[in-house]
N, C-alpha and C positions, 0 to 999 in steps of 0.2 A: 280696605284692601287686605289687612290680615286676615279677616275673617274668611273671607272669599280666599285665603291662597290657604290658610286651615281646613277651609270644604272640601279644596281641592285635593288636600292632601288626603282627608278620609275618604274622599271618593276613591284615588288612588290606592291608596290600603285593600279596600274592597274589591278594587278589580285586581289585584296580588290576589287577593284569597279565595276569589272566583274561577281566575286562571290558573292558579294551583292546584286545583280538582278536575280540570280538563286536561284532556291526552290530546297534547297539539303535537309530541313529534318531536321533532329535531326543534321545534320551535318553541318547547317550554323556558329553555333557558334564555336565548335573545328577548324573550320577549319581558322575562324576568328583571332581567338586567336594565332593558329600555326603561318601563316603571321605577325603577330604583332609583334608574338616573336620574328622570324625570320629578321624581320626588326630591333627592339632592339637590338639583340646582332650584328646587323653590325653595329650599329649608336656606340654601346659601343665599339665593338672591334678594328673598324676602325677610328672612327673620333672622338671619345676619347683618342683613341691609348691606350685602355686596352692593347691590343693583345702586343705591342710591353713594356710596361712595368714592371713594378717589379711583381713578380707570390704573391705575398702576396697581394697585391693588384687585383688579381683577385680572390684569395680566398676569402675575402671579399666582395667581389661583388656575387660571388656565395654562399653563406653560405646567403646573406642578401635574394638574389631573391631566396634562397631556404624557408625558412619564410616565406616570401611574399607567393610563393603557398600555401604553409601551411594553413597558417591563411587564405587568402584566399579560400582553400578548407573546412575549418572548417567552416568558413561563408556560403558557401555555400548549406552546409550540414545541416546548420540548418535552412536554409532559406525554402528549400527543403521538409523538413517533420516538417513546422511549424503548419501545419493547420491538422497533423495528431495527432487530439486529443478525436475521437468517445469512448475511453475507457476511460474517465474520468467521475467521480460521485458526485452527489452531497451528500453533506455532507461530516462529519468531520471522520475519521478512529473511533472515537470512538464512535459515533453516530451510525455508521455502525455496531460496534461490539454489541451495545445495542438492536439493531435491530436483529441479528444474536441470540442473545442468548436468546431475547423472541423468538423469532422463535423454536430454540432448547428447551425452558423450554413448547412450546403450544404444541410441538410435544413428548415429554417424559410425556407430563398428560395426553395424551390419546385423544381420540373423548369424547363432552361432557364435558369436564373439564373448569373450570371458571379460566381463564388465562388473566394477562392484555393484552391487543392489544398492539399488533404490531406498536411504534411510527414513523411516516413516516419521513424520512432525512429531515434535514433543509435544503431550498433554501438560498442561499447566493445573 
């Protein structure tokens, strides 16, 4: 059995180092990842001998690598839409609202009306 899950794993190895020379696309990295994984749980299940021992002990180990995605998917997410920040303004909400409201008070006095100007956001 080890042997055949050690074959497996240099088979594995090699199709990593086959499919890292290929232009798959959006699909190099999933698919990187799938092999990785695919190699861990044989290094875990076989030559840790997860597979053969206590099931609380592999609950553990799944509950942990489920986490790990996790938080690793959360990292990624914000890794992801960090630099999406074109809706952001300068100045302070209340700065904003001061501005808003001379706005509103130049606009309810009419055309012609002596109104203070409009204070421009502060730059930080």
């Amino acid at each position: 059995m080890l042997v055949t899950v050690f074959g497996s794993l240099i088979f594995l190895t090699i199709l990593t180092v086959v499919s890292s020379r290929l232009d798959l696309g959006a699909f190099n990295v999933p698919l990187a990842m799938l092999i990785a994984t695919t190699k861990a749980a044989l290094v875990v299940g076989f030559f840790m001998a997860l597979k053969y021992d206590n099931r609380v002990n592999s609950l553990v180990f799944a509950v942990g690598a489920l986490f790990v995605i996790v938080f690793l998917s959360f990292t990624l997410l914000d890794t992801a839409f960090r630099g999406d920040l074109p809706n952001t303004t300068k100045g302070t909400i209340m700065e904003m609202d001061a501005a808003e409201a001379a706005l509103q008070a130049r606009q309810d006095a009419g055309p012609g009306a002596a109104v203070a100007p409009v204070p421009p956001p502060a730059t930080h």
